[in-house]
C-alpha positions in Angstrom: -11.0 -12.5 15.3 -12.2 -16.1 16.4 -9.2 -18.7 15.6 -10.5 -19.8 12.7 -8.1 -20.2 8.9 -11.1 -19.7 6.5 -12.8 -16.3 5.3 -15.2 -15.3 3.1 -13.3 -12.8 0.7 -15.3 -10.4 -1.9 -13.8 -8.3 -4.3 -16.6 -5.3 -5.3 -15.4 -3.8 -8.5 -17.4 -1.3 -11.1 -17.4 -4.3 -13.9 -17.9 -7.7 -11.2 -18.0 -9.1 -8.2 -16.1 -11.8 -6.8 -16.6 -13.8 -4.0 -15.0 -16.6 -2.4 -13.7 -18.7 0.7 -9.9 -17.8 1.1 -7.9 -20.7 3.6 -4.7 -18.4 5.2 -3.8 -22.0 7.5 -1.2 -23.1 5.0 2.2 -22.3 3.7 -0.2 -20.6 1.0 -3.3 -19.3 0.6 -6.1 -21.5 -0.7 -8.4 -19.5 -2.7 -12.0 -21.7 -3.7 -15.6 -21.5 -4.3 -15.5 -18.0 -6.4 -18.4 -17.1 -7.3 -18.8 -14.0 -9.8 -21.5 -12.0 -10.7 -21.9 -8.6 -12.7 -21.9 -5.6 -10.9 -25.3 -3.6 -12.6 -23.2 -0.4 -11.1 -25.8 2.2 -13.1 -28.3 0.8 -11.0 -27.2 2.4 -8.2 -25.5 2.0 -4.9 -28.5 0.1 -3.4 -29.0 -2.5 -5.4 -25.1 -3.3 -5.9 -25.2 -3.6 -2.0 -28.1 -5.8 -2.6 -26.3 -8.2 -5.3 -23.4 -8.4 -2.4 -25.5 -9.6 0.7 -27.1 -12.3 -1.4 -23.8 -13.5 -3.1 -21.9 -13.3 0.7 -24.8 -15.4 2.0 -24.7 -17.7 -1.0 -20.7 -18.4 -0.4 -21.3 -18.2 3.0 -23.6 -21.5 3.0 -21.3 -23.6 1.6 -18.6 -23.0 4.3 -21.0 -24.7 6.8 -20.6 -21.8 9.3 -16.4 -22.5 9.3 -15.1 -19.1 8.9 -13.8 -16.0 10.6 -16.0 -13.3 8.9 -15.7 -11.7 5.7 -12.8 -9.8 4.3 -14.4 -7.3 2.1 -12.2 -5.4 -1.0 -14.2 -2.5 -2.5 -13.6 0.3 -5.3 -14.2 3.8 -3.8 -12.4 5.2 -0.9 -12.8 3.4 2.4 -13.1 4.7 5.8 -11.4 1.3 7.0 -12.5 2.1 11.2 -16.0 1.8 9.8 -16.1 0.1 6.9 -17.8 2.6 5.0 -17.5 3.8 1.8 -17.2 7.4 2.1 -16.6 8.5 -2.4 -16.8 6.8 -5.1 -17.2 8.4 -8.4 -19.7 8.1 -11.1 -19.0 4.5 -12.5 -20.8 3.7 -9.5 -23.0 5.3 -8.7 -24.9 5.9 -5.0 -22.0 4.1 -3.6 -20.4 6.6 -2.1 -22.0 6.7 1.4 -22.7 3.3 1.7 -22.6 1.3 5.1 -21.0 -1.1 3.8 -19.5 -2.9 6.8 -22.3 -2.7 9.0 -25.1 -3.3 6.4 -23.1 -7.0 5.2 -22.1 -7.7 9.0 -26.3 -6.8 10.3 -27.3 -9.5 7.0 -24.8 -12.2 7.2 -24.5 -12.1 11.2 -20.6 -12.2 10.9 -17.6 -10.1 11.3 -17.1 -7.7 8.4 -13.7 -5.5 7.8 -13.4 -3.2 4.6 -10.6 -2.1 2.7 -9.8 -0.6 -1.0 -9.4 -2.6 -3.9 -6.0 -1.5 -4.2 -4.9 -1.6 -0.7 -6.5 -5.2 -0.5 -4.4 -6.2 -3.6 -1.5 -5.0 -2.4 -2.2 -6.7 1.0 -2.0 -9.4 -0.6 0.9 -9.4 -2.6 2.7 -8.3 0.2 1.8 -10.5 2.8 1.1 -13.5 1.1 2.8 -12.7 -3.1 5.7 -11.1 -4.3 6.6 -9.0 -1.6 6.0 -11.7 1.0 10.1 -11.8 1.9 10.4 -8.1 1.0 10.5 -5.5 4.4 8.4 -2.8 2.9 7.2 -2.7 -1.2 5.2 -0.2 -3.2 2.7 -2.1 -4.8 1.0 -0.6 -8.3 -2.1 -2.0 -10.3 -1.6 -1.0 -13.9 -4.9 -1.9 -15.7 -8.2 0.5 -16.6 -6.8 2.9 -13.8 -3.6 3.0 -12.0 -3.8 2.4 -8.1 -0.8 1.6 -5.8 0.1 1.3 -1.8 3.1 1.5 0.0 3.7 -1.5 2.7 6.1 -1.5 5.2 6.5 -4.5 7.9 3.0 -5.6 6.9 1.3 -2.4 7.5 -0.1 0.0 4.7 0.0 3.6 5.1 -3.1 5.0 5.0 -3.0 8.9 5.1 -4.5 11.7 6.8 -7.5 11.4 4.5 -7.8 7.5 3.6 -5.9 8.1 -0.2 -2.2 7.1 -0.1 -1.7 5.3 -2.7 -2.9 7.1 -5.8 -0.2 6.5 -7.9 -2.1 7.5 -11.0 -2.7 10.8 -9.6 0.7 11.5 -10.0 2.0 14.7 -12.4 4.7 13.7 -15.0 5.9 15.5 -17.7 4.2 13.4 -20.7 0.4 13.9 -19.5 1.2 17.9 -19.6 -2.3 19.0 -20.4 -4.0 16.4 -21.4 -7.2 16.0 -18.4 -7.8 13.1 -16.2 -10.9 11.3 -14.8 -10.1 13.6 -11.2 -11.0 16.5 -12.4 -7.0 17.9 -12.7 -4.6 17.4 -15.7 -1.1 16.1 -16.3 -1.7 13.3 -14.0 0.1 9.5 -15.6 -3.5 7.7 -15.7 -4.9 9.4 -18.5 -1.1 7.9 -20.6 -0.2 4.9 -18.8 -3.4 3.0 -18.4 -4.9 0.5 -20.0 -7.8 3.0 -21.8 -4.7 5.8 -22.0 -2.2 3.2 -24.0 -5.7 2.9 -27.2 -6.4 5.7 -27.0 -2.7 7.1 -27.5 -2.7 4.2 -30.5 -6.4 5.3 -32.1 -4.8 8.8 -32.3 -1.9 8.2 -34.4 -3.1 5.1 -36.3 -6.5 6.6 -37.2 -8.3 2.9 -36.4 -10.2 1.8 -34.0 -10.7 -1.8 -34.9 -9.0 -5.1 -35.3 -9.1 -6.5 -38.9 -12.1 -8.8 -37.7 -13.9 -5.0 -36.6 -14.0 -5.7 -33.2 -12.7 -3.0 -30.5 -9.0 -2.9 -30.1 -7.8 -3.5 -27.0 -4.4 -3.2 -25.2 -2.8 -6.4 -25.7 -3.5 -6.1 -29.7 -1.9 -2.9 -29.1 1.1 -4.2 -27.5 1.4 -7.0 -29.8 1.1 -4.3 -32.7 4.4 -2.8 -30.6 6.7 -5.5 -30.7 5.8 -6.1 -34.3 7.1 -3.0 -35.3 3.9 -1.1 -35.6 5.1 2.7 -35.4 1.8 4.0 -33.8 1.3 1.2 -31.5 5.5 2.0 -30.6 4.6 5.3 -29.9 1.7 4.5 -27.3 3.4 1.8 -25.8 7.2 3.7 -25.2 5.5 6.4 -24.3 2.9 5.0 -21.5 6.3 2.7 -20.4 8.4 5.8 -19.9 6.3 7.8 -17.7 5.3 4.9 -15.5 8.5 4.1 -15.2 9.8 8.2 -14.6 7.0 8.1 -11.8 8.3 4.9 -10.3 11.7 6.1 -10.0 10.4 9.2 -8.4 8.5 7.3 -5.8 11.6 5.4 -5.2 13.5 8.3 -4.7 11.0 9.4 -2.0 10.0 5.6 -0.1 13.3 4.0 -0.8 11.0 0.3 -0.8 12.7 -3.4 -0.9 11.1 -3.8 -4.3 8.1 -2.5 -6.6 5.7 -4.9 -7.7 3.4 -4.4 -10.7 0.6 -6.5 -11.5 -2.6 -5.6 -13.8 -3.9 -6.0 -17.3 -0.6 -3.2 -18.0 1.6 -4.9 -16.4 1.4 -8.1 -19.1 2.9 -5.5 -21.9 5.4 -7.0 -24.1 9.0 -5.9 -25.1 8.7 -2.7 -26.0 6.6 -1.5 -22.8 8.8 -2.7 -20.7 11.9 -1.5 -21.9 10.4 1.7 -22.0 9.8 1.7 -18.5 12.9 0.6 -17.1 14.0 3.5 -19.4 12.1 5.7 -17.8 12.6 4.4 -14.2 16.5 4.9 -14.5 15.5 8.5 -15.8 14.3 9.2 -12.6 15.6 7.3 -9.8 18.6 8.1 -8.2 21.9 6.1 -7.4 21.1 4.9 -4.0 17.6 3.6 -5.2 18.5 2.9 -8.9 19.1 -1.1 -8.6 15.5 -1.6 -6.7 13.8 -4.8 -8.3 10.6 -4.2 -10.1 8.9 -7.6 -10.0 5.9 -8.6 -11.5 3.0 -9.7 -9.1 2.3 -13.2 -8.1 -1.1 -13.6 -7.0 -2.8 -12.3 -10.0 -7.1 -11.7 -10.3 -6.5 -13.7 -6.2 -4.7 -10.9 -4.7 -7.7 -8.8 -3.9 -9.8 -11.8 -2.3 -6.6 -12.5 -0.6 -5.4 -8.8 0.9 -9.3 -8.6 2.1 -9.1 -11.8 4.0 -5.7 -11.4 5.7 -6.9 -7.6 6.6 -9.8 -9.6 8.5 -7.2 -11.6 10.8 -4.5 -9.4 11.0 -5.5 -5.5 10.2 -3.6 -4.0 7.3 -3.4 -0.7 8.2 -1.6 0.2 12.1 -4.4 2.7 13.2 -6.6 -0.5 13.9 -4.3 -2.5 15.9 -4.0 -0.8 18.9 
């Protein structure tokens, strides 16, 4: 990569996409001129690869040609060696198979490197957030899904098939039964995410809606939870506990420095949280038991930030030799 501090950074998710010049010359990153733009997903792989080009270009003229390349974080699953996106499922659709590397490198003229949304946020945490002075850390996005990598002296491990890191996708007792978005059942996404958390609350309260009729969302749940709220204690305690049962389980099998949670999730209030370190002791054994869990420190930036350091220094250790 030329010797150069500043790159483009764009975070590609289902909902938006963000793009923005991230500065790695300083004690910290510098994370400017983001600009965001909705992601149209239903129309199709093509035209979201489209709406990225011409928002890359856009941030990429008012750099003034001072930049490495573009850092690229993308939902799906990433062939990282190419940069392509090789599944996504059907909240975007057609953009699975996309080039995605090589079609924003061929527009823009620039170096292009490509990694989850995920692995980029952890990336960032790690290198640059919470886990910055930690040797290895599992990081874990709680939000509308639950994602999650495991970094160790910088380096994310990848897997045989490009997936570590599904920590949703993880059996635990509560979720017996009950099917998730991949097709199997019992996983902890379908409980402990955002969607999972209402959904658990619309069940036993019988309401949908706020007292204004809007939507209910999770933070009116989790309010409702440390109000006293029995249905809202129920969703919350019970997403909290099997999070924090899977955590300890992971623990038991990485040993990390320290787990970092960030996400929409990861805001819960009282009664979430001491439901998952409930849960966590549960499951984790003696050695591991007194591993921190820390909340994240780079917040909606860590994504933009992961992708841009992956440009200068590649996360994952199959591209560095």
């Amino acid at each position: 990569m030329p010797d150069k501090t500043k790159v483009v950074a764009l975070d590609i998710g289902g909902t938006k996409i963000a793009c923005g010049i991230v500065d790695l010359g300083g004690d910290v990153p510098l994370v400017g001129s983001v600009e965001k733009v909705p992601t149209d997903a239903l129309r199709g792989g093509a035209a979201v690869l489209s709406r990225v080009i011409d928002l890359a270009k856009a941030v990429l003229s008012t750099a003034g040609g001072d930049v490495a390349g573009i850092g690229v974080s993308s939902a799906g699953v990433i062939d990282p060696r190419s940069g392509d996106v090789t599944f996504a499922n059907d909240l975007m659709p057609g953009w699975g198979g996309t080039h995605l590397a090589a079609e924003l490198s061929g527009a823009c003229g620039v170096p292009v490197r490509v990694m989850g949304d995920v692995h980029a946020h952890a990336f960032g945490e790690a290198r640059w957030g919470a886990g910055r002075d930690l040797g290895s850390c599992l990081v874990v996005a709680v939000g509308t899904g639950i994602g999650g990598a495991f970094v160790e002296r910088g380096t994310i491990m990848l897997g045989a098939h490009d997936v570590a890191g599904h920590v949703g996708h993880v059996s635990c007792l509560e979720a017996k039964g009950i099917p998730c978005s991949c097709g199997r059942s019992g996983h902890l996404e379908p409980i402990a995410s955002g969607p999972g958390i209402v959904a658990a609350y619309v069940a036993a309260s019988g309401t949908s809606c706020r007292p204004d009729g809007m939507p209910i969302g999770g933070a009116e749940v989790s309010r409702l939870a440390d109000a006293g709220d029995p249905s809202a204690v129920s969703a919350e305690e019970r997403a909290g506990r099997a999070l924090g049962g899977v955590l300890g389980s992971l623990c038991n099998t990485l040993d990390p420095a320290g787990i970092i949670l960030s996400g929409s999730v990861a805001q819960s209030g009282r009664v979430w949280h001491e439901a998952l370190a409930e849960g966590f002791a549960s499951q984790a054994m003696d050695p591991v038991a007194a591993t921190p869990i820390l909340e994240g420190a780079l917040g909606g930036d860590a994504p933009l930030v992961g992708a841009a350091e992956n440009l200068r220094v590649p996360a994952y250790a199959e591209l560095r030799g």
